[in-house]
N, C-alpha and C positions, 0 to 999 in steps of 0.2 A: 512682916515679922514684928512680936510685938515684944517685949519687956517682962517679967513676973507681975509687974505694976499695972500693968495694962494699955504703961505711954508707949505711942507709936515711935518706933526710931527714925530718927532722921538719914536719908542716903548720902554714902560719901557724893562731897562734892568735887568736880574738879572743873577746870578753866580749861577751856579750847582758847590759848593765845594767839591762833591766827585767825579764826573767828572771831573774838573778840577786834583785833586791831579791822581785819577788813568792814566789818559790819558796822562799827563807828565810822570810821574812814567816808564810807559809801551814806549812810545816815547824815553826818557832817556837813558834805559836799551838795547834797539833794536839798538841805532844808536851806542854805545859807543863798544857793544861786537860787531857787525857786521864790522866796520870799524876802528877795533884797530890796524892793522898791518899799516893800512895808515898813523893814527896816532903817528905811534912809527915810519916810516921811516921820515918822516917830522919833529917831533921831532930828530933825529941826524944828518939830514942836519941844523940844525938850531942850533946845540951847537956850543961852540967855539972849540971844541976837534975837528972839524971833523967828519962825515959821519963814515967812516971806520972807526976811533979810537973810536969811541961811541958805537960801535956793526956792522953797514953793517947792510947786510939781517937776523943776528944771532938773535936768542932770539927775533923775531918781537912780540910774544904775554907775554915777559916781562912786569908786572904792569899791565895785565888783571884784575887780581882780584881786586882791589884797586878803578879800574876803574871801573869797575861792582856795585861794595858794593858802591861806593856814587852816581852812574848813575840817580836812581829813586828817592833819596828824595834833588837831586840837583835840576832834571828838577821839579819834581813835586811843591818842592816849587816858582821855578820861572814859573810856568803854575798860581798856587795858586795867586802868588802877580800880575801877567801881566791879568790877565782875572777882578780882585777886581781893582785892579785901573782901568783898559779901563771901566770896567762897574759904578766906581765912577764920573770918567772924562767927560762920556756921557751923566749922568744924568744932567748934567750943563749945557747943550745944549737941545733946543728943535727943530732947525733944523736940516737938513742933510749935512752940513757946510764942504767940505771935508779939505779947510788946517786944521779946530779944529779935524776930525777925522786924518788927517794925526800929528797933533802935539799930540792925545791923544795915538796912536800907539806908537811912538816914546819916551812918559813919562813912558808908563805902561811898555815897553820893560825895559828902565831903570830902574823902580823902582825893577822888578824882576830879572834883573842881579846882582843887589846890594846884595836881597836876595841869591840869587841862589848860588853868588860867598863864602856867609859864609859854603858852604859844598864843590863846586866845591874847591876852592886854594890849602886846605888840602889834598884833592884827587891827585890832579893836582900837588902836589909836589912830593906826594910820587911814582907816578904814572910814572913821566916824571925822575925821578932820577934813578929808577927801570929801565925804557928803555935804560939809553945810562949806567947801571950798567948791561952789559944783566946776569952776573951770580948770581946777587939777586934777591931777592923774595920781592914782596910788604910787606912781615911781618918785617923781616929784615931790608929794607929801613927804615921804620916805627921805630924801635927801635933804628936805627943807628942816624935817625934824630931829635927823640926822647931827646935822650941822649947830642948830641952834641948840637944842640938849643933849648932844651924845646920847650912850646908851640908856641912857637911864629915862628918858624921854617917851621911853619908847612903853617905860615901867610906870608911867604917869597914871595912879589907879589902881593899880595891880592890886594892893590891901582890899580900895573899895569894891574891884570888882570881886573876890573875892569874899569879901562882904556881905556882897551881893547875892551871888550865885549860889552860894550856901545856904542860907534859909530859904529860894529856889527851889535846889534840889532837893533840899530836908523833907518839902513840904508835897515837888515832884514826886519824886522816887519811889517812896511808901506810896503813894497812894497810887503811880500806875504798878505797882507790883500788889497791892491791897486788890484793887479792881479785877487785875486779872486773876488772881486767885478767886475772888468769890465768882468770876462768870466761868473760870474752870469748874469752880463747887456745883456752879448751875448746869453744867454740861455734862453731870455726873463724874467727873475726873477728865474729862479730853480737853487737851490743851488748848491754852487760845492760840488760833489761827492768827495771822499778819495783821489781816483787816480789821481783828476784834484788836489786837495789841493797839493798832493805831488809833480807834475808837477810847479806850484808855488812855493814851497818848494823850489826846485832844482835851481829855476833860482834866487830868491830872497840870496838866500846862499852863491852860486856861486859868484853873485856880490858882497856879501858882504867881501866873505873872498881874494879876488882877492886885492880888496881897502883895507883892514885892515892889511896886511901881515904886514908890519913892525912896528907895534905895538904886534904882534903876535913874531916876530923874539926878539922883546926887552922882553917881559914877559918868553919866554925860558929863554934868554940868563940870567936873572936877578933870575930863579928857578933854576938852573944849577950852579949859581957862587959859588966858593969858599969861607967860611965863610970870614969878612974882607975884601973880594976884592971890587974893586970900582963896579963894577956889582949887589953885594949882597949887597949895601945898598937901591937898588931899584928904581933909580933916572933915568926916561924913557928918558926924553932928552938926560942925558948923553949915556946912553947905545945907543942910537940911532944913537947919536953923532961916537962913539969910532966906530960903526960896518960899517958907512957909510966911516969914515975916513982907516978902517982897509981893507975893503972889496966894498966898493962904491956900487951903486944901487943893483951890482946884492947879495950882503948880504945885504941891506933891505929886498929884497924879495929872501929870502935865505927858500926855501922848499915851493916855490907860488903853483906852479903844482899840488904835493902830496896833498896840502894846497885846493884849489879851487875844484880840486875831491875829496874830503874827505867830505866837508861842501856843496858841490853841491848834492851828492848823500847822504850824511846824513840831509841836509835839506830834501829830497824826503822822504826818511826813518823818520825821527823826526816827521814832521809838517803833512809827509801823516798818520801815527800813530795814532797820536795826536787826528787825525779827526777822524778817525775812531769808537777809544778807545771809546771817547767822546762821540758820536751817541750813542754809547753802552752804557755807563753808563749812559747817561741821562734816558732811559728808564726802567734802574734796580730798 
């Protein structure tokens, strides 16, 4: 149906909330245990100790567990906030408008990283301290960190990851929802399939973590510092500042490689999931 104008209307939108929580939850869980060894080598090319002094190829599935137990109700809740605000944001438009669908991608991505990061940092500390510690155990981390910073220790980062993950997603989001749209266009109108989402997935990720790295190099180095040091008061500039000055370009992009395969085929993994999941739970 079309308008006097001749603009196409846009269809009410609405959110399936237990599809949304399941299918991030199941997306979460798939990409964090499958691609954790990638994660934990990139993680010790990116500390200040050193690759080798951090662990090497030792102990790669160090801070598994850690990384598991917050995996599903980190993503699930940033599926939950990204799916309720894109479907907020859309309702304000009743054309097919693509900069306001490309700036409503770009809000909902932010608005659920914001959430996502109050489960992901806590993970993410204990997680990434457990990797370049390889003879701890997540529970121990967890108590060691406990102790010396209460809870707020636990929050070591949280701005920068945030920081971080947002221009991420900004950069994500739009462009595997750009992608799938035009290879819908190409399909004549038939939706993309799992496998093509995850094909999207892969290249949207890819580019994102490629352009992100050294805000990525600055949120290690700033989860990693020693209490008191100028790193652990969590000031991204400066850290950026010290590692470009200590190491020049190639420590900004200190672990890009490991970095860009990791988030390349865990976007494949996450976002093909996601669809999947999704399909599934809507019909339960």
């Amino acid at each position: 149906m079309e308008e006097a104008t001749g603009q196409q209307m846009t269809p009410a939108l609405t959110v399936n909330y237990k599809a949304a929580l399941l299918a991030g939850a199941a997306a979460g869980t798939s990409v964090d245990v499958i691609l954790f060894p990638l994660d934990t080598i990139k993680t010790r090319l990116q500390s200040e100790a050193g690759f080798r002094v951090s662990g090497g190829f030792r102990g790669i599935y160090s801070g598994l567990f850690s990384a598991a137990l917050g995996s599903a109700p980190s993503a699930a809740m940033f599926f939950l906030a990204y799916e309720t605000c894109k479907k907020n944001l859309g309702s304000l438009y009743r054309t097919r408008d693509k900069g306001w669908e490309a700036a409503t991608h770009m809000t909902s991505a932010s608005v659920g990283e914001v959430a996502a990061c109050l489960v992901r940092v806590p993970v993410e500390v204990v997680k990434q301290r457990t990797q370049t510690l390889s003879t701890a155990s997540s529970f121990s981390t967890f108590k060691r960190t406990l102790h010396a910073e209460g809870i707020g220790g636990f929050y070591r980062g949280y701005l920068t990851t945030v920081l971080r993950e947002i221009p991420f997603s900004m950069i994500q989001f739009p462009l595997w929802e750009f992608l799938k749209s035009r290879w819908t266009e190409h399909q004549g109108g038939v939706p993309v399939t799992a496998w093509q989402s995850s094909l999207c997935g892969a290249l949207a990720g890819g580019t994102s973590a490629a352009l992100t790295t050294p805000l990525d190099v600055a949120k290690t180095r700033i989860m990693l510092a020693e209490q008191g040091s100028i790193e652990a008061r969590g000031h991204m500039a400066a850290v950026l500042k010290q590692v470009a000055s200590d190491k020049g370009i190639q420590g900004l992009f200190a672990g890009i490689v490991p970095r860009v395969m990791w988030i390349s085929i865990g976007g494949a993994i996450f976002l093909g999931v996601y669809e999947k999941v999704r399909i599934i739970a809507t019909g339960l």
